[in-house]
N, C-alpha and C positions, 0 to 999 in steps of 0.2 A: 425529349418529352420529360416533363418535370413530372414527379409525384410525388403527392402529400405524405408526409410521417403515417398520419392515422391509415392511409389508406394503406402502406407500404405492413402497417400489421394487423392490418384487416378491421382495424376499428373502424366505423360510420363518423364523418365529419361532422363535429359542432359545427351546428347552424345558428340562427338569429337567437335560441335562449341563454346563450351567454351573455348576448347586448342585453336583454332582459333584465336579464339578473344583475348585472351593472346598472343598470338603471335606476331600478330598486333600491340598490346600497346606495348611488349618488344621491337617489329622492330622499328617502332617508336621513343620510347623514345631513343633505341642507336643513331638513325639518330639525333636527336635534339640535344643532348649530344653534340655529335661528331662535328656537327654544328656547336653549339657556343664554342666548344674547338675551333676550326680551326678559326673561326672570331676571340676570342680574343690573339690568336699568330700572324694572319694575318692584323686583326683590323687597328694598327698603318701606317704597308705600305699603306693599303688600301687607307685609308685616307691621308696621302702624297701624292699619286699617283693621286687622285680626288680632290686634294687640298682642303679637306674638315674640318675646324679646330672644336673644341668643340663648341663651339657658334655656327654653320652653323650644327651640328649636331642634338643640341638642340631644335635650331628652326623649324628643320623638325619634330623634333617628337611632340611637341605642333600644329605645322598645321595639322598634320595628325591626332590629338587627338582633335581636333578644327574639323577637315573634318567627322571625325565619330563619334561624338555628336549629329548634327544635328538632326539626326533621334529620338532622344529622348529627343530632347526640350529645350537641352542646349546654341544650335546654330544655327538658321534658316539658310538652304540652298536652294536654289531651287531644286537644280539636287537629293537631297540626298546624302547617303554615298555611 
């Protein structure tokens, strides 16, 4: 007769929420994948279309790296992040 690890120290066997949660990370990851496939084919228009050149790109991502620092001592904000 075989017996399970879990059973052999009295823990309750994982059932079906492990596939679950695999699921979830695999749905997931395809979404994000997918995401930034489609940003960087569509990326360029985007940005044409918002008049947004690499320097105006840059600098939002440093305020937004500058906006969510705060909380940890880097950048005093009043409002927080």
């Amino acid at each position: 007769m075989t017996t399970h690890a879990s059973a052999a120290l009295g823990m309750p066997r994982a059932g079906y929420q492990r596939f679950i949660v695999l699921a979830l990370i695999t749905v997931i990851l395809a979404v994000s994948t997918g995401d930034r496939a489609t940003l960087s084919v569509a990326g360029p228009g985007i940005a044409k279309d918002l008049s947004i050149s690499a320097v105006k790109a840059l600098f939002g991502i440093l305020v937004e790296l500058l906006h969510c620092a705060g909380p940890i001592g880097i950048y005093r904000r009043s409002d927080g992040c």
